[in-house]
KEKOLVO-49755 format. One record per residue: y, x, z of N, C-alpha, C, CB in turn. Coordinates in steps of 0.05 Angstrom, whole numbers, padded with zeros to 5 digits, always signed. Glycine has a CB too. Layout:
<nodes>
YXZYXZYXZYXZ;...
</nodes>
This chain:
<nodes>
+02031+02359+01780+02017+02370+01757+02012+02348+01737+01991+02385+01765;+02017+02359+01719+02002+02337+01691+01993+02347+01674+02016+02320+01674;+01972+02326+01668+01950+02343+01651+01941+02330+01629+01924+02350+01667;+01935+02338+01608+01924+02320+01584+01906+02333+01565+01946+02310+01567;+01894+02317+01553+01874+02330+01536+01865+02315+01508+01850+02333+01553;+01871+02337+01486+01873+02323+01453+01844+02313+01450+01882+02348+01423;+01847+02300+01421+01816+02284+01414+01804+02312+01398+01819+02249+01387;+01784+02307+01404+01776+02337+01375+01772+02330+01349+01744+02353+01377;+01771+02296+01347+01758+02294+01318+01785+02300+01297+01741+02259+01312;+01806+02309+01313+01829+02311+01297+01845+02340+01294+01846+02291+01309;+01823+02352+01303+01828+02381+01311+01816+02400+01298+01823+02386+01336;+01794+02386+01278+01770+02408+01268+01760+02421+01287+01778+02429+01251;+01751+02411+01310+01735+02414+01323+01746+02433+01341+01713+02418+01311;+01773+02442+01351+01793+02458+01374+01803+02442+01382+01813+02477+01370;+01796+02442+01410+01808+02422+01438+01833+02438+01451+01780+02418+01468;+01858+02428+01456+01869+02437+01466+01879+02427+01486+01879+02444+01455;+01884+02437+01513+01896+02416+01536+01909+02425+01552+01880+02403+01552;+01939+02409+01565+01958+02424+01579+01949+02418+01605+01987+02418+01573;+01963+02442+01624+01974+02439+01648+02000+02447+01647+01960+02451+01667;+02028+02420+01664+02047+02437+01670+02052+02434+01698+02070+02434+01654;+02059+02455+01707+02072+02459+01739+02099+02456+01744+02069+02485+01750;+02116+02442+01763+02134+02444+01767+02142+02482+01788+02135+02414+01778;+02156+02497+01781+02161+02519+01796+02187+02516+01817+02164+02542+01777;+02211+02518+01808+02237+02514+01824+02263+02502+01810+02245+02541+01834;+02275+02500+01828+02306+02496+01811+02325+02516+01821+02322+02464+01817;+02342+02527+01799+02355+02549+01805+02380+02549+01802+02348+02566+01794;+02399+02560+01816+02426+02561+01813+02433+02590+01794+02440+02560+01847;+02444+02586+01768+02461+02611+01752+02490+02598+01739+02439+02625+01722;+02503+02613+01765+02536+02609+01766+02545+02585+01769+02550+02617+01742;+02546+02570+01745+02555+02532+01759+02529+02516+01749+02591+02512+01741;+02511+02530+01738+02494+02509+01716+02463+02514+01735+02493+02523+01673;+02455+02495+01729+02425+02488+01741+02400+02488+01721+02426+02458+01753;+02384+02507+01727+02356+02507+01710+02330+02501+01723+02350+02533+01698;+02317+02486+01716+02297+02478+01729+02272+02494+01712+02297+02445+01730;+02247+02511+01722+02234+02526+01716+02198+02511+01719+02244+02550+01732;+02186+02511+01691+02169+02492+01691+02146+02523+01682+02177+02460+01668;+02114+02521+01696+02102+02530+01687+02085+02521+01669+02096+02538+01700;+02075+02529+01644+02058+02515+01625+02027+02525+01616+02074+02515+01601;+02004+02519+01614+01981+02530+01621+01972+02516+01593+01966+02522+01652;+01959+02531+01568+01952+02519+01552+01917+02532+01548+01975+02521+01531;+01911+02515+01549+01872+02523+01543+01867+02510+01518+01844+02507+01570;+01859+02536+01497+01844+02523+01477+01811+02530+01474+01858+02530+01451;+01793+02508+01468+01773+02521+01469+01763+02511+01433+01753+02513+01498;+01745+02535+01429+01740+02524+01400+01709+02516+01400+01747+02547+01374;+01712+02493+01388+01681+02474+01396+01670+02473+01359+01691+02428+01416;+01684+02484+01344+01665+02484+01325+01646+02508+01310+01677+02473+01310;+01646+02509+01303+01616+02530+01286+01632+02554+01272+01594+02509+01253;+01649+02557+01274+01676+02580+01253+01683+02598+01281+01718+02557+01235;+01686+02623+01268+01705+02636+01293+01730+02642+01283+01695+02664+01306;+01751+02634+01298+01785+02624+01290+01806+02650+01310+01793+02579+01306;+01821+02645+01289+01843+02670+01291+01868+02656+01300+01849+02687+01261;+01882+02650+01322+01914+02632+01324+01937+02654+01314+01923+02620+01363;+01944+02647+01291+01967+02656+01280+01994+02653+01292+01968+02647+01258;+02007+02638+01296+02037+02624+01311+02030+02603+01325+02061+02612+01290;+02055+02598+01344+02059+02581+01357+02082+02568+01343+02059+02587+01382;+02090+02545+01345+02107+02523+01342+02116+02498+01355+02101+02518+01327;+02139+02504+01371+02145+02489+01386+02177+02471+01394+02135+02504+01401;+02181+02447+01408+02206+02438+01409+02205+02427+01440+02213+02416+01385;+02230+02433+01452+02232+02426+01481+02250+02401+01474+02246+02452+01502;+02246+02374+01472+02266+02351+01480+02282+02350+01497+02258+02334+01486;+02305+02352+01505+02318+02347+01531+02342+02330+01524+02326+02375+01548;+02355+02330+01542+02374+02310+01544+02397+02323+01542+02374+02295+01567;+02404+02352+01530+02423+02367+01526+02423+02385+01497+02424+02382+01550;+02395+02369+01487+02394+02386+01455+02356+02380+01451+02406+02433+01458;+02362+02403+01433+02330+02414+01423+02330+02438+01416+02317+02401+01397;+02313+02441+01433+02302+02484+01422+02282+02479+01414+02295+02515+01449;+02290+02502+01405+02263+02517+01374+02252+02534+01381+02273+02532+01344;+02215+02534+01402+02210+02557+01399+02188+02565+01380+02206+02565+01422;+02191+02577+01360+02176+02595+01335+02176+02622+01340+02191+02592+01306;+02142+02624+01348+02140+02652+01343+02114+02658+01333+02145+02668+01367;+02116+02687+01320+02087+02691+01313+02069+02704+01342+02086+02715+01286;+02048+02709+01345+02041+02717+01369+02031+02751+01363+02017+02695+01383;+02039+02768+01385+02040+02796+01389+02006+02798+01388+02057+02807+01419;+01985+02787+01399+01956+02790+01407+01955+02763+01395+01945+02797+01441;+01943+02772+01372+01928+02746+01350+01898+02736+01363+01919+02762+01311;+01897+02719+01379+01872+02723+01387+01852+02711+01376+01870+02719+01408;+01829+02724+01374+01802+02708+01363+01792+02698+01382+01780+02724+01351;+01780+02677+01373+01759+02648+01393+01734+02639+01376+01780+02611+01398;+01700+02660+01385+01691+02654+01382+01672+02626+01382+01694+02668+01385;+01659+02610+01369+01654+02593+01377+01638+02583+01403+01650+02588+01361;+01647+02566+01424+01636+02561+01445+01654+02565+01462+01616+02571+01450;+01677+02591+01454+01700+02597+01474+01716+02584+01478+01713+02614+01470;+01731+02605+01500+01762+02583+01508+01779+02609+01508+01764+02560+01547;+01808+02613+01510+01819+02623+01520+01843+02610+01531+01819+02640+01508;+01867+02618+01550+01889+02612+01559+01902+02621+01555+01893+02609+01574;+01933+02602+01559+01961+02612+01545+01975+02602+01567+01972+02600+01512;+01994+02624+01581+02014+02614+01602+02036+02618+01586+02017+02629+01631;+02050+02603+01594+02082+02594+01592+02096+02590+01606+02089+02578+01582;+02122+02600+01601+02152+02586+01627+02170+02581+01601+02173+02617+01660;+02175+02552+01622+02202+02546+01608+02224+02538+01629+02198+02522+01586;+02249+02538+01615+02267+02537+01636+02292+02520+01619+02275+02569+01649;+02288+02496+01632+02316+02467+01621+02331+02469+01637+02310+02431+01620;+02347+02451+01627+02381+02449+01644+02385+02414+01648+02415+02465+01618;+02353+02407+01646+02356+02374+01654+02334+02362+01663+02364+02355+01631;+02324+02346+01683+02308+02342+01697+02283+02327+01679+02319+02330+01719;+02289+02327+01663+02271+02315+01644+02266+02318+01615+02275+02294+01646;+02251+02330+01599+02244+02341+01575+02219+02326+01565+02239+02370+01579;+02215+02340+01542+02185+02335+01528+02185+02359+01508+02179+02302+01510;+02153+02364+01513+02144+02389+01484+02124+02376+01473+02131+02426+01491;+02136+02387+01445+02113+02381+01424+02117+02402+01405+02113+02350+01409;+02082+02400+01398+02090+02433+01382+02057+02428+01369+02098+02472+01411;+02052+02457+01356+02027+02460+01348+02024+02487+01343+02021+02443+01327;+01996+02499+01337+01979+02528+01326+01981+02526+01304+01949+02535+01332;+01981+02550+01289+01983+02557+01258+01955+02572+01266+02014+02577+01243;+01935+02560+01258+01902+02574+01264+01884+02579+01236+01880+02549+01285;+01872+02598+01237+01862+02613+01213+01831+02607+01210+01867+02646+01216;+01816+02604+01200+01785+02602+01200+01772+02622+01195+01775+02585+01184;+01767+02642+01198+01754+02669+01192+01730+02672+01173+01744+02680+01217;+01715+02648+01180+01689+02650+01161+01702+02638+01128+01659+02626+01176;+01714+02615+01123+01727+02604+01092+01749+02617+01093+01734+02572+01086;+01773+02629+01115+01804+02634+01110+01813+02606+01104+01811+02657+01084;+01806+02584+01115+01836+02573+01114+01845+02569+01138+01839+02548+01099;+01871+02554+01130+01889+02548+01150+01896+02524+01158+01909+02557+01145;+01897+02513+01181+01909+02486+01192+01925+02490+01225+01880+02461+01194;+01932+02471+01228+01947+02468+01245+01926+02445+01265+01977+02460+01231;+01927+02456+01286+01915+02452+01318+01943+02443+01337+01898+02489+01333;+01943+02417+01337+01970+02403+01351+01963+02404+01384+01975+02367+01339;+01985+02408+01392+01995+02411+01417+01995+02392+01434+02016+02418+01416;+01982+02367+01453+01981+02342+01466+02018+02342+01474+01953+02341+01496;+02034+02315+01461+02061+02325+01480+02059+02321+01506+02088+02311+01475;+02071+02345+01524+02072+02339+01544+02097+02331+01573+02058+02353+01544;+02100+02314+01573+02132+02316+01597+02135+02330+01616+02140+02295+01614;+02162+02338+01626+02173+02352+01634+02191+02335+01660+02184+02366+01611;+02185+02341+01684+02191+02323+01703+02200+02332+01722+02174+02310+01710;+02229+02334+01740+02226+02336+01764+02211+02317+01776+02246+02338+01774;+02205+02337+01807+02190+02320+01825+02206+02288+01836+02184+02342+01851;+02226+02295+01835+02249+02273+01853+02243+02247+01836+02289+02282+01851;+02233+02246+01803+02239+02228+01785+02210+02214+01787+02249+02240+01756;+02206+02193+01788+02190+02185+01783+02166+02185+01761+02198+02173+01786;+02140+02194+01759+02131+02196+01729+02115+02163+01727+02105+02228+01723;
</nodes>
């Protein structure tokens, strides 16, 4: 497991922090995917109650870069003091990656908007040394 956790003073006051899991490696036809679980907790530590608009994200690997951009289906609100969680799977075709990404987050009480960055986090088989 690895785990990390952003600064807030750079966050407007939303902490965000990963967990990823290693799950399996899988055989589809000749090619190999290795399946990583991703655990994202944001909690909002300042005085506003905030709306997360999109996610924005890039998988590094050693066979390219994906793009994942999406808006999210359940916009969720985070009153202040809260947390909520965000699971994720991802699935590479190389034993080693990196994500970095960030929130498109709304402020409810002024309406504006900033972006709440994502800690990068690696992507590891177990066999590799971290």
């Amino acid at each position: 497991m690895i785990s990390k956790i952003t600064d807030l003073d750079n966050l407007k006051g939303i902490r965000i922090s990963t967990s990823v899991f290693f799950i399996k490696k899988v055989y589809l036809r000749k090619n190999i995917k290795y399946l990583y679980k991703n655990v994202i907790t944001i909690t909002n530590k300042s005085k506003n109650t905030i709306q997360i608009i999109s996610k924005h994200k890039r998988i590094l690997e050693l066979f390219g870069v994906k793009k994942l951009n999406s808006v999210l289906k359940e916009k969720p609100l985070i009153k202040p003091g809260k947390e909520i969680k965000i699971n994720l799977n991802y699935s590479i075709e190389s034993k080693i990656a990196m994500i970095i990404g960030y929130f498109s987050i709304i402020s409810l009480n002024n309406s504006t908007r900033f972006r709440a960055y994502i800690p990068q986090t690696k992507l590891s088989h177990p066999e590799i040394l971290n």
